[in-house]
Each structure stands twice: as structure tokens, then as C-alpha cells.
PyMOL Python script that loads the backbone (N, CA, C, O; Angstrom):
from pymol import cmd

cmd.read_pdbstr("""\
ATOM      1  N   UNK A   1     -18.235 -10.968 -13.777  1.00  0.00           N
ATOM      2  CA  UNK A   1     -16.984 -10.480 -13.221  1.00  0.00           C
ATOM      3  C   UNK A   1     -16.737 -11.184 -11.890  1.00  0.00           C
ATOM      4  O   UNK A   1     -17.504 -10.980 -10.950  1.00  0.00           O
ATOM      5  N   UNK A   2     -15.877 -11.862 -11.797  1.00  0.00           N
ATOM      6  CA  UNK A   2     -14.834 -12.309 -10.557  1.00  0.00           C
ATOM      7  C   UNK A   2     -14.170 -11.757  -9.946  1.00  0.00           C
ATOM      8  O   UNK A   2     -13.459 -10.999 -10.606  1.00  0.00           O
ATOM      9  N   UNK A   3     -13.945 -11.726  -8.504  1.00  0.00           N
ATOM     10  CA  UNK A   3     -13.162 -11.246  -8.156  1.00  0.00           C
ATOM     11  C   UNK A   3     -11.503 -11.981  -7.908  1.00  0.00           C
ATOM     12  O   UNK A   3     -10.487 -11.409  -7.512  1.00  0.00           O
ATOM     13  N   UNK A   4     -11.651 -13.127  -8.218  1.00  0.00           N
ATOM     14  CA  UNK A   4     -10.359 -14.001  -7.862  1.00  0.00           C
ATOM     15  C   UNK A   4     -10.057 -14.329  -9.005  1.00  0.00           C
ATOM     16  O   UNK A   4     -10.998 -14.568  -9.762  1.00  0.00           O
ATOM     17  N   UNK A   5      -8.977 -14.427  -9.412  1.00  0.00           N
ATOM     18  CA  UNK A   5      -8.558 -15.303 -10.483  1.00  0.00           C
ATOM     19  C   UNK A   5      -7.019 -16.041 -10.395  1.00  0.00           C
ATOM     20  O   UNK A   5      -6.064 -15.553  -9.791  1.00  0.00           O
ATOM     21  N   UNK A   6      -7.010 -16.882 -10.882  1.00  0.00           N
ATOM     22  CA  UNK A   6      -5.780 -17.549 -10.994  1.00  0.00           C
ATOM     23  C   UNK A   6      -4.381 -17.344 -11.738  1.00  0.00           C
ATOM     24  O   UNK A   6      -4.474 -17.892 -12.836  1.00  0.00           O
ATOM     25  N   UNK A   7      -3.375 -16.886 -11.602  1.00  0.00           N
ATOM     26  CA  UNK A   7      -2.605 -16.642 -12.402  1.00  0.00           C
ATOM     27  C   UNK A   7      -1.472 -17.330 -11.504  1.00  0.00           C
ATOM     28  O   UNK A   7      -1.230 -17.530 -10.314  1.00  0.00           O
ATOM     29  N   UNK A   8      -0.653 -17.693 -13.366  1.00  0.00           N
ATOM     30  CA  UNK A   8       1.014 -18.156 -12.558  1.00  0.00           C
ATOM     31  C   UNK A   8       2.280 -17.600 -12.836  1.00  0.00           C
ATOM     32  O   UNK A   8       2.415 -16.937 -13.865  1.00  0.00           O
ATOM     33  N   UNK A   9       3.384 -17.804 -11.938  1.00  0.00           N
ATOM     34  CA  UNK A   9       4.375 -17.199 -12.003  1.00  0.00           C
ATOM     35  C   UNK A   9       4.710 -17.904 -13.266  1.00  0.00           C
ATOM     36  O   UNK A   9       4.389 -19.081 -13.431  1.00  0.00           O
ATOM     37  N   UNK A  10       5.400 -17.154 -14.239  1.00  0.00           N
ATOM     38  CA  UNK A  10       5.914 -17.512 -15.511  1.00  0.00           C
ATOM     39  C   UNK A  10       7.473 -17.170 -15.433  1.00  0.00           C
ATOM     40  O   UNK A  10       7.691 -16.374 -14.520  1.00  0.00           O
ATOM     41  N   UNK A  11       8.872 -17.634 -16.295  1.00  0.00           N
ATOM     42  CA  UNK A  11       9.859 -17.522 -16.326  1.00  0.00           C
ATOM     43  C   UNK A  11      10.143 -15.987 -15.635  1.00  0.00           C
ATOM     44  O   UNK A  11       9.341 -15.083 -15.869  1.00  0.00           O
ATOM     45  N   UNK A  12      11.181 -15.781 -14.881  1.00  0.00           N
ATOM     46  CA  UNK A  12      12.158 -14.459 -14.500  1.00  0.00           C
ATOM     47  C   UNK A  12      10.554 -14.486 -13.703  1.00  0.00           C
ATOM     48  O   UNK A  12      10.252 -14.540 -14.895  1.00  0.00           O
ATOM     49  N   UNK A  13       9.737 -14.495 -13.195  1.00  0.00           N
ATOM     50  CA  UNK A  13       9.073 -14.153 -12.074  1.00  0.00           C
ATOM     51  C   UNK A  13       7.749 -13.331 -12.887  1.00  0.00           C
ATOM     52  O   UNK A  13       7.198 -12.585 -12.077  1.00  0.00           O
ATOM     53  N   UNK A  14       7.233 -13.283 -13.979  1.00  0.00           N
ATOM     54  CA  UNK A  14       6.375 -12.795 -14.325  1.00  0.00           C
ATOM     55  C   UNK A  14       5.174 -13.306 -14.144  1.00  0.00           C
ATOM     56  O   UNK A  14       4.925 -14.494 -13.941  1.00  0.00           O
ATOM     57  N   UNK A  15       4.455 -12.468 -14.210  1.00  0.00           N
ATOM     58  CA  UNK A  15       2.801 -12.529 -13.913  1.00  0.00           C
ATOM     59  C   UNK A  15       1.732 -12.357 -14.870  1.00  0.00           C
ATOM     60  O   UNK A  15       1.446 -11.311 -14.287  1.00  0.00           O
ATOM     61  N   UNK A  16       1.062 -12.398 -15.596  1.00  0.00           N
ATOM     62  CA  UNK A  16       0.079 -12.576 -16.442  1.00  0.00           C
ATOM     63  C   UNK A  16      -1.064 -11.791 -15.605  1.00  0.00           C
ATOM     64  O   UNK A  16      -1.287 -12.201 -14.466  1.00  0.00           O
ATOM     65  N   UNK A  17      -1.755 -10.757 -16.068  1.00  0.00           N
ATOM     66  CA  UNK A  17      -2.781 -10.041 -15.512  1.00  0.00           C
ATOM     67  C   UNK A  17      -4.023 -10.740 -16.675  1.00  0.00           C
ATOM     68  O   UNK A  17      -3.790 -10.631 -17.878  1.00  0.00           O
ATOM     69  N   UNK A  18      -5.212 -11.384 -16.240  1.00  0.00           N
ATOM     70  CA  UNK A  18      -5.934 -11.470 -17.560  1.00  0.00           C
ATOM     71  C   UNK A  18      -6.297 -10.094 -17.993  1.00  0.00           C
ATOM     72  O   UNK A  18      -6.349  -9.011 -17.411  1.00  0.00           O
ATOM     73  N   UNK A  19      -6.497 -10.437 -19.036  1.00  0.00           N
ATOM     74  CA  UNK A  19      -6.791  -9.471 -19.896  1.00  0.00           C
ATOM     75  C   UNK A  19      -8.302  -8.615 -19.842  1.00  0.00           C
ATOM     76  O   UNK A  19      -8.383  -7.455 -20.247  1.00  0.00           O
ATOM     77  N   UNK A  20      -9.235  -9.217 -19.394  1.00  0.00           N
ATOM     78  CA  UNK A  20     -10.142  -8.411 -18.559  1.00  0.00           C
ATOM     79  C   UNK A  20     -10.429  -7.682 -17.342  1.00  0.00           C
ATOM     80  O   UNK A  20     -11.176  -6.719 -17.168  1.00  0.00           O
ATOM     81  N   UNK A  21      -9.599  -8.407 -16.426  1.00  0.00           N
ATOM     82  CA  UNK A  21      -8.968  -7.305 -15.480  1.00  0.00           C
ATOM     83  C   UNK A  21      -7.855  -6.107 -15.757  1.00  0.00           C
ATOM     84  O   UNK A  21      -7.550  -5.144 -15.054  1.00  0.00           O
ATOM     85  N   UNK A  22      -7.496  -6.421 -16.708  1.00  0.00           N
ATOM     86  CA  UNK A  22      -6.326  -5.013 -17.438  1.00  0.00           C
ATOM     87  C   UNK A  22      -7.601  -4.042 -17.914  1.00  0.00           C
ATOM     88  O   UNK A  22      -7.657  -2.850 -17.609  1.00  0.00           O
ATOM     89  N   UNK A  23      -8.596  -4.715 -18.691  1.00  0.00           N
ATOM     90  CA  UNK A  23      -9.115  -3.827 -19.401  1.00  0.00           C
ATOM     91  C   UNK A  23     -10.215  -3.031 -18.304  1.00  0.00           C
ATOM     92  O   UNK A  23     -10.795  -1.947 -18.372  1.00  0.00           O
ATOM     93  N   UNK A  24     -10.200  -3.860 -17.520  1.00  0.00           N
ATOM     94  CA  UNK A  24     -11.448  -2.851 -16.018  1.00  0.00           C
ATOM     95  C   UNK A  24     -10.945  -2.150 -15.197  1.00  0.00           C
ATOM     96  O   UNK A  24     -11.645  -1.397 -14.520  1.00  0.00           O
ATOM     97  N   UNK A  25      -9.291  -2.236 -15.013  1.00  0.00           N
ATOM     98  CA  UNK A  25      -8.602  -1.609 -14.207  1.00  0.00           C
ATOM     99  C   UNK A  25      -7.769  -0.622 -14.893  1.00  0.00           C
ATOM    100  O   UNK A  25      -6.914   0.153 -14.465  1.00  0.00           O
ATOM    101  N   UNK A  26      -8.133  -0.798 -15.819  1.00  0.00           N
ATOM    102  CA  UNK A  26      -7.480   0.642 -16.814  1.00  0.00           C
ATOM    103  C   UNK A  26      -6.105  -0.001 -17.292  1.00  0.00           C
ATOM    104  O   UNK A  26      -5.815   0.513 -18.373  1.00  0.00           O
ATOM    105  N   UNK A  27      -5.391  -0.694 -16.998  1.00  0.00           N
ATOM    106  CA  UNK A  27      -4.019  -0.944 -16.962  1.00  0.00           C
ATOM    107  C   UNK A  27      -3.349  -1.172 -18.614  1.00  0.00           C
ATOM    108  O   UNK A  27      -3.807  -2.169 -19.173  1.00  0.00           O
ATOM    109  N   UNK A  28      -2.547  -0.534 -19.257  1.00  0.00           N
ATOM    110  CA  UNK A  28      -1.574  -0.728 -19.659  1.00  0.00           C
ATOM    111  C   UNK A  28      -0.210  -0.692 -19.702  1.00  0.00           C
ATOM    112  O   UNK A  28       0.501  -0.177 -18.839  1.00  0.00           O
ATOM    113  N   UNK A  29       0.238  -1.345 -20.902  1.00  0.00           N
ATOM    114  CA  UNK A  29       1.728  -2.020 -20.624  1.00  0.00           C
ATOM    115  C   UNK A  29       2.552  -0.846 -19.992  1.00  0.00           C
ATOM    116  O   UNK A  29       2.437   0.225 -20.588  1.00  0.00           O
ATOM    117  N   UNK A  30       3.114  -0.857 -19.228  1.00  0.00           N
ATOM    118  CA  UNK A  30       4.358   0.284 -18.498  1.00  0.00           C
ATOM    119  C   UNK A  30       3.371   0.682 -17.110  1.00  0.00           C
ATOM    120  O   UNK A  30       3.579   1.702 -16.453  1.00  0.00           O
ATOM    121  N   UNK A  31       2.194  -0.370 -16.771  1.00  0.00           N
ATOM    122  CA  UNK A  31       1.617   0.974 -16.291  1.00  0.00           C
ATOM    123  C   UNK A  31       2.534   0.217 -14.782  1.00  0.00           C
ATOM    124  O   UNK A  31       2.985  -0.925 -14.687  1.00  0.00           O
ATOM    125  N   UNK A  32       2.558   1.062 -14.016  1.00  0.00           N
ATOM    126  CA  UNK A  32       3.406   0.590 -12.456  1.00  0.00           C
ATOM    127  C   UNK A  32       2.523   0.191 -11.666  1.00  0.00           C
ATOM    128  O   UNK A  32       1.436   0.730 -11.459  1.00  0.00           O
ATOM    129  N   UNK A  33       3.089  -1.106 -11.021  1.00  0.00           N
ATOM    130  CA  UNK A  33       2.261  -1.711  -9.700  1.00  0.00           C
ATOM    131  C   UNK A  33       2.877  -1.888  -8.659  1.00  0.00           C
ATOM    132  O   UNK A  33       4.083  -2.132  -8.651  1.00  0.00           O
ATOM    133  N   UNK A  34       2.012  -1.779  -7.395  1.00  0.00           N
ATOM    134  CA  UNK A  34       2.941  -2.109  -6.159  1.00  0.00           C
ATOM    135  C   UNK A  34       2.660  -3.374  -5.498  1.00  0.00           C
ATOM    136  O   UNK A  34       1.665  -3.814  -4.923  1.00  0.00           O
ATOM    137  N   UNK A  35       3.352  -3.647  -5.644  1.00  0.00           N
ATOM    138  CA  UNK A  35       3.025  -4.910  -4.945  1.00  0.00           C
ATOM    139  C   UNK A  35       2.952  -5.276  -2.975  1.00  0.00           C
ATOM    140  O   UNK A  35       3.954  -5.870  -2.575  1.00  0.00           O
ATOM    141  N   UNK A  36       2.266  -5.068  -2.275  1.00  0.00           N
ATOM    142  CA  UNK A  36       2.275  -5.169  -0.971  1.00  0.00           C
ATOM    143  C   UNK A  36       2.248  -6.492  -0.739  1.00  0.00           C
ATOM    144  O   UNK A  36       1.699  -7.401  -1.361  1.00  0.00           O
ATOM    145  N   UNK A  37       3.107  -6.487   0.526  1.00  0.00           N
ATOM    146  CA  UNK A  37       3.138  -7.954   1.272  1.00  0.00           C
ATOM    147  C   UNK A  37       2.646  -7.659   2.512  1.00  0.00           C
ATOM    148  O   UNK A  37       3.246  -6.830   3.197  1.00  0.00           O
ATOM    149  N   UNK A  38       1.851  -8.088   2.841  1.00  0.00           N
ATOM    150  CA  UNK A  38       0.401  -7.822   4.423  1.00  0.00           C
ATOM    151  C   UNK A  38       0.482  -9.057   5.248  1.00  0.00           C
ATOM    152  O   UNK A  38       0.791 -10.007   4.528  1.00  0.00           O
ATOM    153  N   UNK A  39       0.348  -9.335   6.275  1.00  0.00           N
ATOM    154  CA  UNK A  39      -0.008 -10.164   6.795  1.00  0.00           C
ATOM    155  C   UNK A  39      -0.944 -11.381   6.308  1.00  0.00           C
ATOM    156  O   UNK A  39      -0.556 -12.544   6.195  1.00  0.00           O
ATOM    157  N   UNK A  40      -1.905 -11.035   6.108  1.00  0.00           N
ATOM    158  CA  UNK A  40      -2.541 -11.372   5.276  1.00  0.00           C
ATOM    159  C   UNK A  40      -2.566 -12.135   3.775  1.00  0.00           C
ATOM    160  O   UNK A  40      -3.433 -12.905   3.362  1.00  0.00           O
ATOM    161  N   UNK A  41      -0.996 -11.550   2.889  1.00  0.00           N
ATOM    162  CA  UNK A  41      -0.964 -12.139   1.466  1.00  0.00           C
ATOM    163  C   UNK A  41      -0.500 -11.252   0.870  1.00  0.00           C
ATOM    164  O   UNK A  41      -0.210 -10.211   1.459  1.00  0.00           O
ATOM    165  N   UNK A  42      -0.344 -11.369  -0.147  1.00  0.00           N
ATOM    166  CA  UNK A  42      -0.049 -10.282  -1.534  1.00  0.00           C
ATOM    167  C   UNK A  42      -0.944  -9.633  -2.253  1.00  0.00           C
ATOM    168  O   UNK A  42      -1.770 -10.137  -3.014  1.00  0.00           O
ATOM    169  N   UNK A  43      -0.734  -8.155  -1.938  1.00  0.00           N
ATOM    170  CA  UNK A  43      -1.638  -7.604  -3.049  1.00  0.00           C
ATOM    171  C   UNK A  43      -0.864  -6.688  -3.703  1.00  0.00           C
ATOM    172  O   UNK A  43       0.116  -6.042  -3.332  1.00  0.00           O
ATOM    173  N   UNK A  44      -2.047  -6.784  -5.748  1.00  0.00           N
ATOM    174  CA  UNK A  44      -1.122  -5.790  -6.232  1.00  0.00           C
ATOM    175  C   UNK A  44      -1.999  -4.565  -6.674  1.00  0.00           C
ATOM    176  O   UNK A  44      -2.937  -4.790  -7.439  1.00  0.00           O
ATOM    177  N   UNK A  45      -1.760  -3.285  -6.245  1.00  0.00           N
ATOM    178  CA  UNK A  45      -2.223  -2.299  -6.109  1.00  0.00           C
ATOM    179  C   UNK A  45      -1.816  -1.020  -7.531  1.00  0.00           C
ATOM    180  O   UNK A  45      -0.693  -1.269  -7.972  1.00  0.00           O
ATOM    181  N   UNK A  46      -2.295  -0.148  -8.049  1.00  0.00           N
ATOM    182  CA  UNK A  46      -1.780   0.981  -9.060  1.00  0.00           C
ATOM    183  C   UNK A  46      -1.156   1.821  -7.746  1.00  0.00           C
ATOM    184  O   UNK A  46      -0.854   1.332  -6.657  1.00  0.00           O
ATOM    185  N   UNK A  47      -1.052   3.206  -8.156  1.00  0.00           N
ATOM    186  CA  UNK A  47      -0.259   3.591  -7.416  1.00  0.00           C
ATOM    187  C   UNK A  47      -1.533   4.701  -6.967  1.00  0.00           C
ATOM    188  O   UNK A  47      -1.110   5.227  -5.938  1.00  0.00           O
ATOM    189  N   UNK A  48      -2.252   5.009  -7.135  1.00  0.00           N
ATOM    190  CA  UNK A  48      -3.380   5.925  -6.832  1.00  0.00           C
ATOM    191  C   UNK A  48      -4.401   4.827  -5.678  1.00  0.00           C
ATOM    192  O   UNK A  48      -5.004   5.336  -4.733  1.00  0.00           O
ATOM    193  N   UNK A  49      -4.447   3.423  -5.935  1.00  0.00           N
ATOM    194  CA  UNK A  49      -4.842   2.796  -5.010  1.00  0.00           C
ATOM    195  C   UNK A  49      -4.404   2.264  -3.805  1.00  0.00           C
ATOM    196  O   UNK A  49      -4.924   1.660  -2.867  1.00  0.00           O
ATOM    197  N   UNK A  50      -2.880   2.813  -4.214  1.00  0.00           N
ATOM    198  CA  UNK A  50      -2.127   2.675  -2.655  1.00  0.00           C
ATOM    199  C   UNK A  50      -2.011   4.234  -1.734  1.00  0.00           C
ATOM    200  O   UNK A  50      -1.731   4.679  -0.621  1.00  0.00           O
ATOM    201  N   UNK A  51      -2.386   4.582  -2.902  1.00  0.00           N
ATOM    202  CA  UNK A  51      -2.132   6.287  -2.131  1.00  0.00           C
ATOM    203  C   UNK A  51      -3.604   6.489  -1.274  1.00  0.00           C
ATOM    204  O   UNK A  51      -3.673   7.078  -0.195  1.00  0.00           O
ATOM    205  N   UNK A  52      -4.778   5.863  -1.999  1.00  0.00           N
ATOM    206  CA  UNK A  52      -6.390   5.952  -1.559  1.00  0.00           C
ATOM    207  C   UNK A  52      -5.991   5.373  -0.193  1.00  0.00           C
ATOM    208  O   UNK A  52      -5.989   6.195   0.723  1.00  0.00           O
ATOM    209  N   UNK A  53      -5.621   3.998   0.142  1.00  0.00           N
ATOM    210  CA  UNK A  53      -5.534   3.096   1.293  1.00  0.00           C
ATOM    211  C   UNK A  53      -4.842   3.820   2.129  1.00  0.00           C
ATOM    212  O   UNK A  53      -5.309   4.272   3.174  1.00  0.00           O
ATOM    213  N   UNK A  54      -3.635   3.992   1.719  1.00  0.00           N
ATOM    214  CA  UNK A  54      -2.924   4.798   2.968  1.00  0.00           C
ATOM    215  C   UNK A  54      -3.691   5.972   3.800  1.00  0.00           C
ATOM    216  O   UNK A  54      -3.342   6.273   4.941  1.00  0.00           O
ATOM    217  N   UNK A  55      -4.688   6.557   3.171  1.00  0.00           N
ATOM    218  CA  UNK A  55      -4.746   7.624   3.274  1.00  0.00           C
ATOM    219  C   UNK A  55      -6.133   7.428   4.387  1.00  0.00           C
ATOM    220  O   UNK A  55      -6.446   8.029   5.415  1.00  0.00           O
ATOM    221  N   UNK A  56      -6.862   6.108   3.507  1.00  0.00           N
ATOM    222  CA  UNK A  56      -7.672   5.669   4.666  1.00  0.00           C
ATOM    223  C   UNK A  56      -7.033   4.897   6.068  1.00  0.00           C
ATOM    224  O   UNK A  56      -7.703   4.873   7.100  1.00  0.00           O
ATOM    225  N   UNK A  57      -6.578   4.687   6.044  1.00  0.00           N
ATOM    226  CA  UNK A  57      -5.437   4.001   7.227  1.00  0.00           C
ATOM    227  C   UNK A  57      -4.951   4.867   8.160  1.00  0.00           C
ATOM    228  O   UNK A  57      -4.690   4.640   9.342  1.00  0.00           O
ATOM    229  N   UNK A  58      -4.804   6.324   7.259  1.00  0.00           N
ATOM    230  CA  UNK A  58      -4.449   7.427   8.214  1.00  0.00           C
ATOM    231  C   UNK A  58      -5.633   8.407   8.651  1.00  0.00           C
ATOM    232  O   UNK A  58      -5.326   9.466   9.198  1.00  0.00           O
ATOM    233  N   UNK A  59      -6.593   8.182   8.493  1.00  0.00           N
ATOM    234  CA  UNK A  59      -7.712   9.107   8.192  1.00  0.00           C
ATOM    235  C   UNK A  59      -7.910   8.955   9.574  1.00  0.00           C
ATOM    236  O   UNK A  59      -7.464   7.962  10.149  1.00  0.00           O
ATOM    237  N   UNK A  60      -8.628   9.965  10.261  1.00  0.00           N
ATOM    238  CA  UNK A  60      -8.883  10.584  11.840  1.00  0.00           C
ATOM    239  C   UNK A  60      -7.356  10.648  13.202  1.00  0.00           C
ATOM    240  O   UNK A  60      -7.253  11.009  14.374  1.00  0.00           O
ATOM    241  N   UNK A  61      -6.411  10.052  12.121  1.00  0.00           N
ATOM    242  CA  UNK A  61      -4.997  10.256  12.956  1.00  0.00           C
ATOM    243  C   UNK A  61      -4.390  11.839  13.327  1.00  0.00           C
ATOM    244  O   UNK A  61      -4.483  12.710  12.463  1.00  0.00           O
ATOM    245  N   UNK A  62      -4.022  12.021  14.116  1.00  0.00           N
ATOM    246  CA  UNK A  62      -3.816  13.746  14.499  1.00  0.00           C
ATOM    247  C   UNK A  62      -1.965  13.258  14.560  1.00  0.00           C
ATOM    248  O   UNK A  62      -1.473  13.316  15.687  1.00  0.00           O
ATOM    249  N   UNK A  63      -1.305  12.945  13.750  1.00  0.00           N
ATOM    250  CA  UNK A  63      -0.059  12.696  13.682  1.00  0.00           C
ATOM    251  C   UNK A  63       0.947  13.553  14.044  1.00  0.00           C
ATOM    252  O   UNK A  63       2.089  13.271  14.407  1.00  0.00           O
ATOM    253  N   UNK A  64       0.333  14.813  13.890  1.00  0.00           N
ATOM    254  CA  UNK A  64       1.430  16.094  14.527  1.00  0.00           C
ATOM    255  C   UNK A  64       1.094  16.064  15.666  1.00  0.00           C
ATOM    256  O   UNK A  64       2.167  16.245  16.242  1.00  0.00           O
ATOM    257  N   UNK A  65       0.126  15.931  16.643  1.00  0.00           N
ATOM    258  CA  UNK A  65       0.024  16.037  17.899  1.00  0.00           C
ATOM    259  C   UNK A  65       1.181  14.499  18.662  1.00  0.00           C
ATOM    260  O   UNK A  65       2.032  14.427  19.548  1.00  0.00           O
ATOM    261  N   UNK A  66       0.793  13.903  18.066  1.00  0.00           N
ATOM    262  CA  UNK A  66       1.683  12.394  18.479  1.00  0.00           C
ATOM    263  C   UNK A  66       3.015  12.822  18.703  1.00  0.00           C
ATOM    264  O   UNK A  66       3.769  12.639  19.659  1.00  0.00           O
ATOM    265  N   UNK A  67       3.181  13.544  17.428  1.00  0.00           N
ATOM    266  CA  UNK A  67       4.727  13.971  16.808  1.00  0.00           C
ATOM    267  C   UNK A  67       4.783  15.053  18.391  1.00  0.00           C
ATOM    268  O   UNK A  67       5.159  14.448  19.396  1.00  0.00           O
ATOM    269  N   UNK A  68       4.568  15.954  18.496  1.00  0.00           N
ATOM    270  CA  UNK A  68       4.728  16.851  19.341  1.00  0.00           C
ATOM    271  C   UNK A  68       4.751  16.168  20.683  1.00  0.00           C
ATOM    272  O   UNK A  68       5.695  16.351  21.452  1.00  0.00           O
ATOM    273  N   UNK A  69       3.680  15.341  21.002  1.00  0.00           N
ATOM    274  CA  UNK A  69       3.787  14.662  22.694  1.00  0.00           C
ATOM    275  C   UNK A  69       4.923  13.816  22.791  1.00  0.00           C
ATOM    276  O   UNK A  69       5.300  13.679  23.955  1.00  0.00           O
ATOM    277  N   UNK A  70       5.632  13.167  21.887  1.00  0.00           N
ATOM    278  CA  UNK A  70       6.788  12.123  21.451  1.00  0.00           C
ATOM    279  C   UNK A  70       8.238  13.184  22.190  1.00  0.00           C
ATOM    280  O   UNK A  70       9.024  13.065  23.130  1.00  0.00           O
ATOM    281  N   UNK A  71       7.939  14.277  21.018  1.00  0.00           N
ATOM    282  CA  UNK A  71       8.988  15.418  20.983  1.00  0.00           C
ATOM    283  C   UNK A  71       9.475  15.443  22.602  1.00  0.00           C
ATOM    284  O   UNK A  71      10.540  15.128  23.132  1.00  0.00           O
ATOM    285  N   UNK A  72       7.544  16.235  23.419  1.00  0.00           N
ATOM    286  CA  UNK A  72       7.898  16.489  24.845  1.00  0.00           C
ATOM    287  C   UNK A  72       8.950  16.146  25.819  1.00  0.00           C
ATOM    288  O   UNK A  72       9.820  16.805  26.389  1.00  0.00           O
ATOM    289  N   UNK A  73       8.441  14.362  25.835  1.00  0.00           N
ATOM    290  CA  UNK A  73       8.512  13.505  26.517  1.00  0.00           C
ATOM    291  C   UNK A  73       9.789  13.456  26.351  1.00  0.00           C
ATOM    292  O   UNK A  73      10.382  13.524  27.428  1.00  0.00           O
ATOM    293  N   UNK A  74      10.658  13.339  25.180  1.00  0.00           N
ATOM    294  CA  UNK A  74      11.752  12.945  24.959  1.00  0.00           C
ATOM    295  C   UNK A  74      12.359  14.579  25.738  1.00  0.00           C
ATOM    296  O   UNK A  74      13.277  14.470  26.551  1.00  0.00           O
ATOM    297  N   UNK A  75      11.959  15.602  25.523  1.00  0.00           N
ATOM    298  CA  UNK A  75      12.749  16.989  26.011  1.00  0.00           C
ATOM    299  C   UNK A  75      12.629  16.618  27.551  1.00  0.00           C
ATOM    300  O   UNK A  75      13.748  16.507  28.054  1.00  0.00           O
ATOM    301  N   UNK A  76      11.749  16.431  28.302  1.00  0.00           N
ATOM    302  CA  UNK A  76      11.266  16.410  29.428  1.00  0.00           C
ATOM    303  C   UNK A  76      12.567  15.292  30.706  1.00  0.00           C
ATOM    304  O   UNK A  76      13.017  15.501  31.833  1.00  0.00           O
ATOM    305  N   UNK A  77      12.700  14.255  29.774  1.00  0.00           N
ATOM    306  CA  UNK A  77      13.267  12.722  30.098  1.00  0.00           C
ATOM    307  C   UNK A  77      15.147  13.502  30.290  1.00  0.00           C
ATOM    308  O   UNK A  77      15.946  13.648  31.215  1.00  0.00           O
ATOM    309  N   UNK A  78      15.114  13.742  29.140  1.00  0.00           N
ATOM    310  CA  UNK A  78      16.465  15.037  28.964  1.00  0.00           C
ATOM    311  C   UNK A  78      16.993  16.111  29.815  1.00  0.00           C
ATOM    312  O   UNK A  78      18.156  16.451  30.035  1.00  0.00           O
ATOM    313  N   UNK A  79      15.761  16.614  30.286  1.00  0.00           N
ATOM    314  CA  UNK A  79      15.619  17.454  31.283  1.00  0.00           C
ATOM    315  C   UNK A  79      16.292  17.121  32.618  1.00  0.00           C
ATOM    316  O   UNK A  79      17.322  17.690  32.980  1.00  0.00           O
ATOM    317  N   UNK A  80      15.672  16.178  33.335  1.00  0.00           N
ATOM    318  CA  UNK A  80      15.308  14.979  34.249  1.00  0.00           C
ATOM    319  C   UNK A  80      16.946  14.609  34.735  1.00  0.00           C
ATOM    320  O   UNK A  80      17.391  14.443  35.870  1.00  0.00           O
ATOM    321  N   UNK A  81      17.888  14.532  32.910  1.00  0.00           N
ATOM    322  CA  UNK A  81      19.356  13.666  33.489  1.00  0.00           C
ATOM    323  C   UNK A  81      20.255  15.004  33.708  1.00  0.00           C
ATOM    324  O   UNK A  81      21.411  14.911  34.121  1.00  0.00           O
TER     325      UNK A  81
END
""", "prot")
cmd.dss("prot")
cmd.show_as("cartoon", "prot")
cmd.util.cbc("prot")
cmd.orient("prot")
């Protein structure tokens, strides 16, 4: 098993998944992909593996507190005029 493989864009923009990576990644026909564009390059992701990433990306973030000090600042600035 590889992790790279080569594939080419084919007519209307299609892509060719080999067929052993379909069969290790579970994938069949209809199944939905996302395709991310990163700094980095293109990747194409299921939709449970973009939901995993995000989730690590957000993991130890306290986002409501952000949300709330954001809120303040902006009431505070308001205040002020």
C-alpha cells in the first residue's frame, strides 16, 4: 500500500480514484467528497474525515469565551462614543 498515487484529470474535469484506494477507503459510486484547497495543495477528504479534522483543529479552543470577550470589547468601545 502507497500512499501517493498518480491520477489524471480526464474530460469535464474528472478524476479516476484507483480502485484500491476506493476499495480501502470504503468509497462507492455517489459516495461525496470534499475537496479542500490548503496552502499546502489539494486534498480530497469523505465527509466524516473533514468533520474528524475540523474538529481536531478546534480541539482545546474555548470559542464561546473568544465569542464573549469580542462581544465585550465591541459593547465597551460603544460605550466610550
Amino acid at each position: 500500500m502507497s500512499g501517493t498515487h498518480t491520477v489524471v484529470v480526464g474530460d469535464r474535469g474528472r478524476i479516476v480514484v484507483p480502485a484500491d484506494v476506493r476499495e480501502r477507503a470504503g468509497l462507492v459510486e455517489g459516495t461525496p467528497l470534499v475537496l479542500l484547497e490548503t496552502p499546502d495543495g489539494l486534498v480530497f477528504l469523505t465527509r466524516k474525515q473533514l468533520r474528524a479534522r475540523v474538529r481536531d483543529e478546534l480541539s482545546g479552543l474555548d470559542l464561546v469565551s473568544e465569542l464573549l470577550a469580542d462581544r465585550r470589547r465591541v459593547a465597551e468601545q460603544e460605550d466610550e462614543r
